[in-house]
NUBADREN-547874 format. One record per residue (C-alpha): x, y, z; residue in three letters. Coordinates in steps of 0.5 Angstrom, whole numbers. Example, Ala and Ser with C-alpha at 12.3 -4.5 7.8 and 13.67 -1.06 7.14 Angstrom:
// NUBADREN-547874
25 | -9 | 16 | ALA
27 | -2 | 14 | SER
This chain:
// NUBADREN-547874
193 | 213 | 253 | UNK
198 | 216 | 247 | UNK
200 | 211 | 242 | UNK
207 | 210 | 241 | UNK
207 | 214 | 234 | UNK
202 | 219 | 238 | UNK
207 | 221 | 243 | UNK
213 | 222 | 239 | UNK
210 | 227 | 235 | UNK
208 | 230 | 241 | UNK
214 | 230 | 245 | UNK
217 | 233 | 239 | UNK
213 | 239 | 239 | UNK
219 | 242 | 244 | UNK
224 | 246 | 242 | UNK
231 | 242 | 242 | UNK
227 | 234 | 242 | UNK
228 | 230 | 236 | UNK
226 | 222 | 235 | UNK
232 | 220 | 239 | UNK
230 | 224 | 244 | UNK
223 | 224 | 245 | UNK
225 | 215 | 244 | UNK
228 | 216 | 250 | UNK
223 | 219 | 253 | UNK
219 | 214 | 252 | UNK
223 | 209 | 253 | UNK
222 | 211 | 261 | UNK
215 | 213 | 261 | UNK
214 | 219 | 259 | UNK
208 | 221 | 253 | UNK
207 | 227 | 253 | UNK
209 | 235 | 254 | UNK
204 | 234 | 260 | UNK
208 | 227 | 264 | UNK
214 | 232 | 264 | UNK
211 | 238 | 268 | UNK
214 | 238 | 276 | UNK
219 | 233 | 274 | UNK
226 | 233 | 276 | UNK
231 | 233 | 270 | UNK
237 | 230 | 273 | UNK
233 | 225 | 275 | UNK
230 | 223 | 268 | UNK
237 | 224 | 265 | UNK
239 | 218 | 270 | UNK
233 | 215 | 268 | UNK
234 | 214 | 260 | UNK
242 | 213 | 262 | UNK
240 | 207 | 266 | UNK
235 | 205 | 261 | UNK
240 | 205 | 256 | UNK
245 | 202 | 259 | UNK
240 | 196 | 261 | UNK
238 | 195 | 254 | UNK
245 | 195 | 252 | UNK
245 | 200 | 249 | UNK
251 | 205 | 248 | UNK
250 | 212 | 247 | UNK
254 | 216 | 243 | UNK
255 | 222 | 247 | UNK
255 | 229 | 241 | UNK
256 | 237 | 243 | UNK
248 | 237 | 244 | UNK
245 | 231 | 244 | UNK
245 | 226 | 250 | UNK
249 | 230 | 255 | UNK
247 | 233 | 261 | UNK
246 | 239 | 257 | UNK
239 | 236 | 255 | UNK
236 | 237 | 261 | UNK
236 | 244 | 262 | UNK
């Protein structure tokens, strides 16, 4: 198993992720390029709002990061 450090840099490895979005692929028990094949994204892109959403968080919502654009 990745640690936590091991998977960001990985995830970050994808064209359009950065920290905040490889965090929050973690956060929702994503590790690796590998946890994201046949997964759907609508599905991941709910998760990680309900993720936050139960941790308090707020996102602030940007032209290109955290919409539902992401996930495409």
């Amino acid at each position: 198993m990745l640690t936590k450090q091991q998977a960001i840099k990985e995830l970050k490895q994808i064209r359009g992720v950065g920290i905040s979005i490889a965090n929050d692929l973690w956060n929702i028990g994503i590790t690796s390029i590998k946890d994201l094949k046949a997964k759907d994204p609508e599905l991941l892109y709910h998760q990680s709002n309900k993720f936050a959403s139960c941790k308090g968080k707020t996102k602030k919502r940007r032209s290109g990061r955290g919409g539902p654009c992401v996930i495409f």
